[in-house]
C-alpha positions as CSV (number, residue, x, y, z in Angstrom):
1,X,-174.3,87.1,-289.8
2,X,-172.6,85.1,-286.8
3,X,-169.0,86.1,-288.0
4,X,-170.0,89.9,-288.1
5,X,-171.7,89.7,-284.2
6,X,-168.8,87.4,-283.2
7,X,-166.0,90.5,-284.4
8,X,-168.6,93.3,-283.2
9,X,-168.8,91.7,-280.0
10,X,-164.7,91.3,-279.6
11,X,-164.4,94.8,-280.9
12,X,-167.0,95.8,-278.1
13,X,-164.5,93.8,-275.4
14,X,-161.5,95.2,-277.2
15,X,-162.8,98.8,-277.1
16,X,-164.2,98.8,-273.4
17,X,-160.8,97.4,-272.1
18,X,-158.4,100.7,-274.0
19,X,-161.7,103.3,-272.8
20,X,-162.0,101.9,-269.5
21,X,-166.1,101.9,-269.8
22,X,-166.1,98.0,-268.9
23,X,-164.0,99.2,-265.9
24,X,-164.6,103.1,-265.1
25,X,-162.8,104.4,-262.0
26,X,-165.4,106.0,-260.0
27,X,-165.3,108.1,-256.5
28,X,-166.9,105.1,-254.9
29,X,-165.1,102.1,-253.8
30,X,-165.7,99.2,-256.0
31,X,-164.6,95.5,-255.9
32,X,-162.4,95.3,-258.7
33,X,-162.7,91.5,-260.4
34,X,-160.1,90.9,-263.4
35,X,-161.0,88.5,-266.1
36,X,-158.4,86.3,-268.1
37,X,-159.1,84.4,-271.8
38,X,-158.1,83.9,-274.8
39,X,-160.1,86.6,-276.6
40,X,-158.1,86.5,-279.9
41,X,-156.8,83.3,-281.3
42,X,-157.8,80.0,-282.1
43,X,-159.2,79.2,-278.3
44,X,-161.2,82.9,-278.5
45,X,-164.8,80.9,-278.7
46,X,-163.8,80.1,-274.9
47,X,-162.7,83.6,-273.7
48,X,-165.3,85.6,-275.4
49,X,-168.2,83.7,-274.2
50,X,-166.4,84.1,-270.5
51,X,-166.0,87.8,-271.0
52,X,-169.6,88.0,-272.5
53,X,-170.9,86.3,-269.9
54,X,-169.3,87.9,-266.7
55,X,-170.1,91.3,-268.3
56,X,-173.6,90.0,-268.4
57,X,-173.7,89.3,-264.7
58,X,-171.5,92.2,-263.9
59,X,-174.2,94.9,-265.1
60,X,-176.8,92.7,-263.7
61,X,-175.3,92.6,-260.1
62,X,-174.6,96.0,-260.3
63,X,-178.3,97.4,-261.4
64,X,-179.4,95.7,-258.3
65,X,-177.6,97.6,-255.8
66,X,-173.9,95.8,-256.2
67,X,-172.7,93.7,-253.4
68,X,-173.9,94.8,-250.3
69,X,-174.3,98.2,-251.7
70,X,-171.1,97.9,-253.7
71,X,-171.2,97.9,-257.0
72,X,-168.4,95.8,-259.3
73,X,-166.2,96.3,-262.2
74,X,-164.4,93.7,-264.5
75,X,-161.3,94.1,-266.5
76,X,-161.1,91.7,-269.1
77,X,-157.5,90.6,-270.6
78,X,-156.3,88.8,-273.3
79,X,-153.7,86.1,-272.9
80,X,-154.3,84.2,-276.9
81,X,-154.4,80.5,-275.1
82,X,-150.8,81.6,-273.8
83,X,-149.0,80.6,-270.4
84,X,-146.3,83.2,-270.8
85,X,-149.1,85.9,-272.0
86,X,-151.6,85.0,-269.1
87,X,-148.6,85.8,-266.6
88,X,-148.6,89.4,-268.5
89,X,-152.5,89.6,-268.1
90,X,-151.9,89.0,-264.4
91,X,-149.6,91.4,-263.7
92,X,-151.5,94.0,-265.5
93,X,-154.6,93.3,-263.2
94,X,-152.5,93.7,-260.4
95,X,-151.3,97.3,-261.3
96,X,-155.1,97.9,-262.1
97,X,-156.0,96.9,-258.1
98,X,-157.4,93.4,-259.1
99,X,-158.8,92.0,-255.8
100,X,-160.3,88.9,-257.3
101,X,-159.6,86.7,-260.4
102,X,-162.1,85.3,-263.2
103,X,-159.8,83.1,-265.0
104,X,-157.5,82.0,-266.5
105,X,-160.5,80.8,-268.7
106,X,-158.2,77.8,-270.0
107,X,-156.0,74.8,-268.5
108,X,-152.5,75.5,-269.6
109,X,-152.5,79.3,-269.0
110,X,-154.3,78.7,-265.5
111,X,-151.7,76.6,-264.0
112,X,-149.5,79.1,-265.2
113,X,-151.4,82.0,-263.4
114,X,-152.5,80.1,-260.2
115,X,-148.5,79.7,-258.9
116,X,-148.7,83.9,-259.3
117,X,-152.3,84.1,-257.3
118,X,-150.4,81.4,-255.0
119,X,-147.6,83.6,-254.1
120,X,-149.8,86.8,-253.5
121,X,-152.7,85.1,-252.1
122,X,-155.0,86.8,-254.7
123,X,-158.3,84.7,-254.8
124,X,-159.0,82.7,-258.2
125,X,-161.9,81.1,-259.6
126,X,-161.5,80.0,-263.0
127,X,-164.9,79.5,-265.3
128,X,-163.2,76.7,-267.6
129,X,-159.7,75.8,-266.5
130,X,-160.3,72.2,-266.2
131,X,-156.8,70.2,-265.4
132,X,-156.2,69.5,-262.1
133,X,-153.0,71.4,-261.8
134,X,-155.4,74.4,-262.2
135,X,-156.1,74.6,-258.6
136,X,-154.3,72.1,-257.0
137,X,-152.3,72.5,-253.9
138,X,-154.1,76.6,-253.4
139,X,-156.3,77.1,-251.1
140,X,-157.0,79.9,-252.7
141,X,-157.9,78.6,-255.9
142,X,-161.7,77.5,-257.0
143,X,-163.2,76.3,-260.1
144,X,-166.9,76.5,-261.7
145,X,-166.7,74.0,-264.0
146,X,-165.9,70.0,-263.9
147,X,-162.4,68.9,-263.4
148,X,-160.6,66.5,-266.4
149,X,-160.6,63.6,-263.7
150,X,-164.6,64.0,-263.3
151,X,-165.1,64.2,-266.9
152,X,-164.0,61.2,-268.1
153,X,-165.6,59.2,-265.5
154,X,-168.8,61.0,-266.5
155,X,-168.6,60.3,-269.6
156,X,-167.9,56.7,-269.6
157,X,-170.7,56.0,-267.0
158,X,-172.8,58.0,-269.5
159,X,-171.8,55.3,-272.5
160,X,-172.1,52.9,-269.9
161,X,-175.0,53.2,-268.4
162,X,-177.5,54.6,-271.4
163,X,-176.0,51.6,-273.8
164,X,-174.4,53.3,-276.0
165,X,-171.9,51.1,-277.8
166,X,-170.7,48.1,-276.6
167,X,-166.9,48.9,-278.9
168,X,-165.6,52.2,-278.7
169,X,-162.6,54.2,-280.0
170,X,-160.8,57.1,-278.6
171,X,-158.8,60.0,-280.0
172,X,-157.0,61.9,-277.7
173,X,-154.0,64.8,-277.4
174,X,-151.5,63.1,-275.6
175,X,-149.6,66.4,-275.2
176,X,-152.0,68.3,-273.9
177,X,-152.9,68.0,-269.7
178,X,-156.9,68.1,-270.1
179,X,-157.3,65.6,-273.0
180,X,-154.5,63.5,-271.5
181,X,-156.4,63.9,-267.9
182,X,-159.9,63.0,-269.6
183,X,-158.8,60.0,-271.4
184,X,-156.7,58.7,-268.2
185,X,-159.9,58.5,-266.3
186,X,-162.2,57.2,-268.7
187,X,-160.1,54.8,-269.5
188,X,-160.2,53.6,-265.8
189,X,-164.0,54.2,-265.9
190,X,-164.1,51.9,-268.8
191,X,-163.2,48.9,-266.8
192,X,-166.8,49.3,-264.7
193,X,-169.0,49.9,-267.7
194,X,-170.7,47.2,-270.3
195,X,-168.2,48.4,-272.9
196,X,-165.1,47.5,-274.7
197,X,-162.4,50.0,-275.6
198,X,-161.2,49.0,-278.9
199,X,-158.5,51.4,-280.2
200,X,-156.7,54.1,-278.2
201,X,-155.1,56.6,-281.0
202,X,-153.1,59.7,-279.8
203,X,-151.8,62.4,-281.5
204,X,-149.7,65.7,-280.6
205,X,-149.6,69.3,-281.0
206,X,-147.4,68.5,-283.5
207,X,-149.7,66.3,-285.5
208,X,-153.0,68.0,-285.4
209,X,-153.8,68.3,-288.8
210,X,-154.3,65.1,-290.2
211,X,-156.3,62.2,-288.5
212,X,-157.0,59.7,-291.0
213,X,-154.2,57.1,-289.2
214,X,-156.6,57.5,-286.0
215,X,-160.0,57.0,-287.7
216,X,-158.5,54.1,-289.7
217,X,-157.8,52.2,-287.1
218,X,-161.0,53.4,-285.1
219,X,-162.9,51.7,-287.9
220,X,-161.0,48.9,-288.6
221,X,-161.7,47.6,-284.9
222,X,-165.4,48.2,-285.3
223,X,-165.6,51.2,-283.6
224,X,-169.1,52.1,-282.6
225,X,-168.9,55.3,-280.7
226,X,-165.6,57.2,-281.0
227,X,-165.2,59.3,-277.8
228,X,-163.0,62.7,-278.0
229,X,-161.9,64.4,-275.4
230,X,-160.5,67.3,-277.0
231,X,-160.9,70.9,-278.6
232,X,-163.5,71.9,-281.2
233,X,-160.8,72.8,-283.8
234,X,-159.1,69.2,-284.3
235,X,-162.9,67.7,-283.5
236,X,-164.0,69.4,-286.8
237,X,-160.9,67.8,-288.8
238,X,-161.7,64.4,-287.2
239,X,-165.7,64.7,-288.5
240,X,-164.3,66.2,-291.6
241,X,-161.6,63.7,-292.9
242,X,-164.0,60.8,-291.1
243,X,-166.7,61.6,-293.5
244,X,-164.3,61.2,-296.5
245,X,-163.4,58.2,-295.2
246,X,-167.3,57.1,-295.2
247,X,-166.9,56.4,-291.2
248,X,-169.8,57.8,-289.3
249,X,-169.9,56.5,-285.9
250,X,-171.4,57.9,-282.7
251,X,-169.2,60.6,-282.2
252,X,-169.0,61.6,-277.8
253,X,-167.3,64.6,-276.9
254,X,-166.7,67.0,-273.6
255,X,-166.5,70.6,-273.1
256,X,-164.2,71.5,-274.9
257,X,-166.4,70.5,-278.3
258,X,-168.3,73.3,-277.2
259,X,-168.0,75.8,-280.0
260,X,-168.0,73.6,-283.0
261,X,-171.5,74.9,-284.4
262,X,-169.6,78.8,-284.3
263,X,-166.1,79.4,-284.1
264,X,-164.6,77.1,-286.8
265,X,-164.0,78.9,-290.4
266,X,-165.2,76.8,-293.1
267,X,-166.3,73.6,-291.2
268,X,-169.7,72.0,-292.9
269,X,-171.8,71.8,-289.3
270,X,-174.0,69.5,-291.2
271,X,-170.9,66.6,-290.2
272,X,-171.5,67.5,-286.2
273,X,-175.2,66.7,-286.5
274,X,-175.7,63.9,-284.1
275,X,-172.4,64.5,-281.7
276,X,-173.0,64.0,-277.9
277,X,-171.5,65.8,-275.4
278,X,-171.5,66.2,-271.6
279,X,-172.1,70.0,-270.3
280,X,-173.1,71.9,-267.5
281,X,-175.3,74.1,-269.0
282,X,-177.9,73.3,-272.2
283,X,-179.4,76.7,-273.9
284,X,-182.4,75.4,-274.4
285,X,-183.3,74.4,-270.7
286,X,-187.0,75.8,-270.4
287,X,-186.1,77.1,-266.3
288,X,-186.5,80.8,-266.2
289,X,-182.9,82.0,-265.5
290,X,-181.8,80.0,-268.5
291,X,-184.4,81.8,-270.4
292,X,-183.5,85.0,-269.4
293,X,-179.9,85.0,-269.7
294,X,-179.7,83.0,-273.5
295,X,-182.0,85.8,-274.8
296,X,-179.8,88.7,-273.2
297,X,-176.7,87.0,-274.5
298,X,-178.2,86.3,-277.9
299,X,-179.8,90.4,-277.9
300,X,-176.4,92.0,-276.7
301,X,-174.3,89.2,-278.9
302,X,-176.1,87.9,-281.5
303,X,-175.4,84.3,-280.8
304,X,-176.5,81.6,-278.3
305,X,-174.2,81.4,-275.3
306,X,-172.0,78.7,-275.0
307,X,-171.3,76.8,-271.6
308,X,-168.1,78.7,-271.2
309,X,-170.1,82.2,-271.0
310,X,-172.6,79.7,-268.5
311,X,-170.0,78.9,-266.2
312,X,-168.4,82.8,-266.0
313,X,-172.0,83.9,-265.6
314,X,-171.9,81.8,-262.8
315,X,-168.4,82.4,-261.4
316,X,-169.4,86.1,-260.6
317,X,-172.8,85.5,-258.6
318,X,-171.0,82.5,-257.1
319,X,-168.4,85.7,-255.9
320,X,-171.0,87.9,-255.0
321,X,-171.9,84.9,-252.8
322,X,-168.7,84.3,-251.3
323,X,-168.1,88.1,-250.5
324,X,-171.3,88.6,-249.0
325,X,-170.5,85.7,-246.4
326,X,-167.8,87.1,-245.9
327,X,-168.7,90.3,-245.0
328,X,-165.7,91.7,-246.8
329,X,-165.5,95.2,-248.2
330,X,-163.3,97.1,-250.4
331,X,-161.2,98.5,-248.4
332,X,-159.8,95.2,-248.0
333,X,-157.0,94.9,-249.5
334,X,-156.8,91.1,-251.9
335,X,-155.0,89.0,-249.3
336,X,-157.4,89.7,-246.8
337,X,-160.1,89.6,-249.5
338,X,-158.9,86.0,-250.1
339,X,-158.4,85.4,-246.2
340,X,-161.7,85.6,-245.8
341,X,-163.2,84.5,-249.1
342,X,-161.3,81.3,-249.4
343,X,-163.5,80.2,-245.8
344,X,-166.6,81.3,-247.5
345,X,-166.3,79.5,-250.4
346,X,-166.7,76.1,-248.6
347,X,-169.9,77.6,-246.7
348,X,-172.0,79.0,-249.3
349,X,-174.8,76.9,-252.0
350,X,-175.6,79.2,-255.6
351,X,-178.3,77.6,-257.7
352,X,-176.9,79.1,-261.1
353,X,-177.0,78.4,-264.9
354,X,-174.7,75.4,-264.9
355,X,-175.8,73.7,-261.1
356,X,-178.7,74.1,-258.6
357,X,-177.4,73.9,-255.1
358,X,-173.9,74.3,-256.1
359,X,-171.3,73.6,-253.1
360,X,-167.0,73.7,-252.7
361,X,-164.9,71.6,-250.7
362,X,-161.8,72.8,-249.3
363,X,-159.6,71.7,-252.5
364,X,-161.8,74.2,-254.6
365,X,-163.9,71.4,-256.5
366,X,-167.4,71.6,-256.9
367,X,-170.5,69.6,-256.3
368,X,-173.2,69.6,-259.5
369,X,-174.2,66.9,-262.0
370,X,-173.2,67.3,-265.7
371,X,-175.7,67.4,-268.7
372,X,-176.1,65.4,-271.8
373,X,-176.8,67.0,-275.0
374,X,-176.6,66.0,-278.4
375,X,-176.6,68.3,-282.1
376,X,-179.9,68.3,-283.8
377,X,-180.8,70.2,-286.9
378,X,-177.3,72.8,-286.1
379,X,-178.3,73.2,-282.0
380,X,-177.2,71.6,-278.7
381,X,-180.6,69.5,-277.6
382,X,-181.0,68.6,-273.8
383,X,-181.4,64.6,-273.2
């Protein structure tokens, strides 16, 4: 039932992006916001749940009068987890009349778009793109979720501080920017907490299939907590192969394992039960907006929301925000849009799904605390 809702809901995406009902042109002005993620491909878990979830907001926003009496649309593209493909995305937007940017939803493709926003000063707020290099050196460039760097200190004050594991592994991508970022800083975390970082294993693009080398050695040096600050795809290898090896340690991951209960073809979620993560946003928080918005995702998508369609629902109040402090209109044309959104961003506080009392500095970081939950019986628990 999840795989037919999870291909009705891309076909939905799909088909509102070639009829233009998820963007209509209409006689009245409108802010037009594009949307980038990977909506197809392995990384599509992430791009759907942003699309889903800014759609969400989208209708909401709209159905109560719009900003300032204008109403939105979104144009969601697909870029496949793909630098060269998220350019495309962008320049499509752009011949659409994009004034404002959702995405790119991950890190990679991000950076890629950002030196394009850069050049034509088109505002960007990515839900997910979580490297540093995602809106470094832009001013016009913000971020809803956590950077890498603030991850993996979280995360190893987390172990640290709730006594966790006094010996822990890691398994990391040393060719990919976040998990490289992540593991950088915990590592440097490490050195304050009551813990002991016992085998540092790192594999590549290259060599993401087999991981039996890394857990070996994980278990040989007593391994107590394996932290992996990585993607859902290669996490359900590691818990796979890990189990045939009889190694079953605490297993600690970060946003990105978000998605390992749904998107992975095949993989026994029975081996995730247990796994820890830090996240912005838990679905079973009992606060009213979460409430509200899990059982309009679930009714219109037939799953639970993940953090990524969290932190895009977020990213479009949190422009509704920033455009109504601005006072711009949409007339504007996007460099004065970002002008004046860019100085608004830095001014305003959104209590959203993923952060209550949620601020920006100039460098387009923000200001929340991160979540802890952990798999029980096949769903994310709040701790």
């Amino acid at each position: 039932m999840k795989k037919f809702f999870k291909l009705t809901s891309l076909a939905c995406v799909l088909a509102m992006a070639v009829s233009g009902t998820a963007f209509a042109e209409s006689e009245a002005p409108t802010f037009k916001i594009g949307g980038i993620g990977p909506m197809t491909g392995a990384a599509a878990a992430y791009g759907m749940g942003v699309m889903n979830g800014a759609q969400i907001a989208v209708d909401e926003i709209n159905e109560a009068g719009g900003v300032n009496g204008v109403q939105l649309e979104f144009n969601p593209q697909d870029d496949e987890h793909d630098p060269e493909k998220s350019v495309n995305a962008y320049n499509t937007l752009k011949d659409w009349g994009m004034q404002l940017l959702l995405g790119s939803v991950t890190s990679a493709p991000c950076t890629a778009v950002k030196a394009e926003a850069v050049n034509d000063n088109m505002f960007l707020l990515t839900p997910s793109g979580s490297a540093v290099e995602c809106i470094s050196d832009a001013d016009n460039a913000f971020r809803v979720c956590f950077s890498d760097p603030s991850q993996g200190t979280a995360s190893a004050q987390y172990i640290g501080e709730h006594e966790l594991a006094t010996k822990v592994g890691v398994i990391y991508d040393s060719s990919d920017v976040y998990s490289s970022g992540i593991y950088a800083t915990f590592k440097a975390e490490a050195e304050n907490q009551p813990f002991e970082i016992v085998a540092e294993e790192a594999f590549t693009a290259d060599s993401k299939t087999d991981f039996t080398v890394q857990i070996q050695k994980a278990k040989d040096a007593g391994a107590e907590l394996v932290f992996l600050p990585f993607y859902y795809n290669e996490a359900s290898l590691v818990f796979t192969q890990a189990a045939a090896m009889d190694y079953a340690p605490l297993w600690f991951g970060v946003d990105g394992m978000d998605g390992i209960l749904t998107a992975v073809e095949g993989f026994d979620t029975s081996l995730a039960e247990g796994v820890m993560l830090l996240t912005p946003f838990s679905a079973d928080a009992e606060d009213d907006l979460t409430k509200n918005f899990v059982t309009k995702y679930q009714d219109l998508y037939g799953e639970v929301p993940n953090q990524f369609a969290a932190d895009a629902y977020d990213g479009i109040y949190i422009m509704k925000a920033a455009l109504e402090k601005a006072g711009a209109t949409p007339d504007m044309d996007p460099s004065a849009i970002c002008d004046a959104v860019k100085v608004a961003m830095t001014e305003i506080s959104v209590d959203g799904l993923t952060g209550a009392g949620m601020t920006w500095n100039a460098e387009g970081e923000p200001s929340k605390s991160p979540k802890a939950v952990v798999i029980e019986n096949g769903a994310y628990k709040g701790m």
